[in-house]
Phi, psi and omega in degrees: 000332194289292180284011148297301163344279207296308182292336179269016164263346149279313145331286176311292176310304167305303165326339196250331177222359145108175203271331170284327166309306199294323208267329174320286183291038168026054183307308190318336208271323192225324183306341176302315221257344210263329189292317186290325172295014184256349166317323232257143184279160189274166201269119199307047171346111174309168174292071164214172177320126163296158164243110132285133182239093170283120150219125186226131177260143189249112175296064227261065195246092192263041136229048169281135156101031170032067205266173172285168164281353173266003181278320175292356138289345192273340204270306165304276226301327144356297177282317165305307191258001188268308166346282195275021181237319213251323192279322184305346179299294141015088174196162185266217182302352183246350178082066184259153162251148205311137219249128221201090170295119128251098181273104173293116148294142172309304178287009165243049148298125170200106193309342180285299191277007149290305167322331159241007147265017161279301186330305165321310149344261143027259177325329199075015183275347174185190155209168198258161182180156225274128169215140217218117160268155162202135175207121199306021168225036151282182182269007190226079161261114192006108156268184184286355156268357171273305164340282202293327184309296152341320204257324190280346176272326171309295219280323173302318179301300196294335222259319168327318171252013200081357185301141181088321184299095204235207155192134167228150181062048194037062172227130181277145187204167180236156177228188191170149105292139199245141142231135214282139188272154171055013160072051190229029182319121162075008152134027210247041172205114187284126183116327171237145149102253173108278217292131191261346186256035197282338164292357158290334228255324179331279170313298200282003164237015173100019180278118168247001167199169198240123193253020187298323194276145029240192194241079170306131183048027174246139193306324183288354168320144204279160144343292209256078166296162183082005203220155192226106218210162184244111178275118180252132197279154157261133183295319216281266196284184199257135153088060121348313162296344155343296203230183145135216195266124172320140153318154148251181131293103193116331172272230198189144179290148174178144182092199216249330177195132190297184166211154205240056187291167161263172184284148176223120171197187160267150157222133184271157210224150185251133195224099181056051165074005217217138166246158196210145192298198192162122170295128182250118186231024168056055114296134175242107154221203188284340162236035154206072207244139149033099127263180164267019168254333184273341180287317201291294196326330199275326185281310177281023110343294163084026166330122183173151173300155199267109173116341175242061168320289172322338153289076043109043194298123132226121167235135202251167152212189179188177182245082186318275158021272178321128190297321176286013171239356172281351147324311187284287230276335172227027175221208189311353156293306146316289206285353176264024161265296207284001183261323164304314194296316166334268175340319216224326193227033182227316195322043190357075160223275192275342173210160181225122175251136209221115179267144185229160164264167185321313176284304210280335177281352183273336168294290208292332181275351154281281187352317162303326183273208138106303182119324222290194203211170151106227185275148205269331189292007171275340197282320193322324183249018155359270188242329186227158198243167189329152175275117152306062186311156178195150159280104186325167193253127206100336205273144162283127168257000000 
């Protein structure tokens, strides 16, 4: 039945806005591979409580739409002060309060709003982490050496405040997580980007995942929604990141850069009494915001290494920033998503729910590769450990 469901709302959604609409919205790119996982019987959850692993990443840019600087502080101070107003009400299973990725552009950098989302940091409410426009029809557009020039200046610039500053095996080291501006990763959008080796350039500059996807109605969505895989590039051509082979249990790192998706599928939605399908791609904004049907939907995703089903991805995102979006993203909308994710998904019986940031979800899905097993909130500090935050030297707190 399920999967009857699922194909006639593919039906139904091509039937409804017509097959040039479908191929617009680049349907074409990923529904082939979502129909066959909707084939596929689904993966046995051992006994004990399902884990959600809530994450949610931020396109984090406060100066979009080329606002003055006093609008771009009033757009930080927002967060600085609503954040720890809205989260403390919160917390899961581990007694984390909702956990909050900000991937920062280099190019809106300004130590004074690094400075108060490290406090935040701090505080323990997220971490920051790298989100990068580059777009070939600027009049200087990225080649792969500038492009590294670029991301080594960033992680050196950011690094001022401990961001990136990390360790693995007792080794100090800098890492990142990434996301690509305009979903335009390794060269796959004609018109942004340009550079075809950019998961060398990734890796090779200290990228242990990649947090873009997924990308509803952009030619660069991956194949496969729903899957969490390691892409290995070819430097020659564009998009590399499209395919390759699912984490496992049990398996070995392997291609050039992990890729991290959120849920992308269908859910019906009731529009003038009538209910009718509608593509979900885990944005939460201001005309799309947090219910507790979209919650449910994110979760029968069933996002997970291939063999830990009872582990649970869901990483959602938004464009944070923006002032018209801090009503949903800090006020009454959040807080009934996360009073559902309470409600419906913490009652250490049948769910345990665990807000994670970008790194830490990224420790528990090796940790899956690994074998281990039992609760995923052990994990979090895996492989690469907490960022050493600090306040650069000279900023007024």
């Amino acid at each position: 039945m399920i999967i009857l469901a699922i194909l006639l709302t593919v039906f139904l959604t091509v039937g409804t806005i017509g097959v040039r609409a479908a191929l617009r919205r680049k349907l074409h790119t990923w529904v082939p591979a979502y129909a066959v996982q909707a084939l596929k019987p689904r993966s046995v959850v051992n006994a004990g409580p399902v884990d959600v692993l809530f994450c949610f990443v931020d396109h984090y840019e406060p100066g979009w739409n080329h606002v003055d600087y006093a609008m771009e502080l009033r757009r930080v101070d927002g967060w600085y002060r609503g954040y720890p107003e809205m989260a403390r009400d919160f917390v899961d299973a581990d007694g984390f309060h909702p956990r909050h990725s900000w991937f920062y552009p280099p190019h809106y950098y300004r130590p004074e709003h690094l400075a108060k989302l490290v406090e935040l940091c701090i505080q323990g409410f997220g971490e920051i982490e790298m989100h990068l426009h580059h777009n070939r029809m600027d009049p200087f557009p990225d080649t792969s050496a500038t492009l590294k020039q670029k991301i080594l200046s960033c992680i050196e610039t950011y690094s001022k405040h401990g961001i990136f500053d990390t360790e693995l095996n007792g080794a100090r080291i800098k890492r990142y997580a990434f996301i690509h501006g305009d979903w335009a990763l390794d060269g796959s959008r004609s018109g942004y980007c340009g550079v075809n080796d950019e998961l060398t350039i990734l890796r090779d500059t200290g990228c242990f995942a990649d947090f873009t996807f997924p990308a509803y109605m952009v030619e660069s969505q991956p194949t496969r929604p729903n899957t969490i895989f390691y892409a290995t590039d070819d430097k020659i051509r564009p998009g590399s990141h499209r395919q390759g082979s699912p984490v496992r249990v049990g398996g070995t790192e392997h291609g050039d850069l992990l890729i991290v998706q959120g849920p992308l599928g269908f859910r019906w939605h009731v529009r003038s009494g009538i209910p009718l399908p509608k593509v979900d791609d885990g944005e939460i904004c201001a005309n799309n915001p947090p219910t507790k049907e979209r919650v449910d939907h994110w979760i029968r995703s069933g996002i997970h290494v291939e063999g830990r089903p009872e582990w649970n991805i869901v990483k959602v995102f938004t464009h944070g920033a923006d002032e018209r979006e801090h009503a949903v993203l800090l006020g009454d909308p959040i807080r009934m998503m996360h009073q559902h994710l309470q409600k419906a998904y913490n009652d250490g019986t049948r769910y345990r729910l665990h807000y994670v940031t970008a790194r830490e979800l990224f420790n528990v899905i090796k940790a899956a590769e690994a074998g281990l097993s039992g609760d995923p909130g052990q994990y979090r500090d895996f492989l690469l450990k907490p960022y050493a935050y600090r306040h650069a030297e000279g900023e007024c707190r």
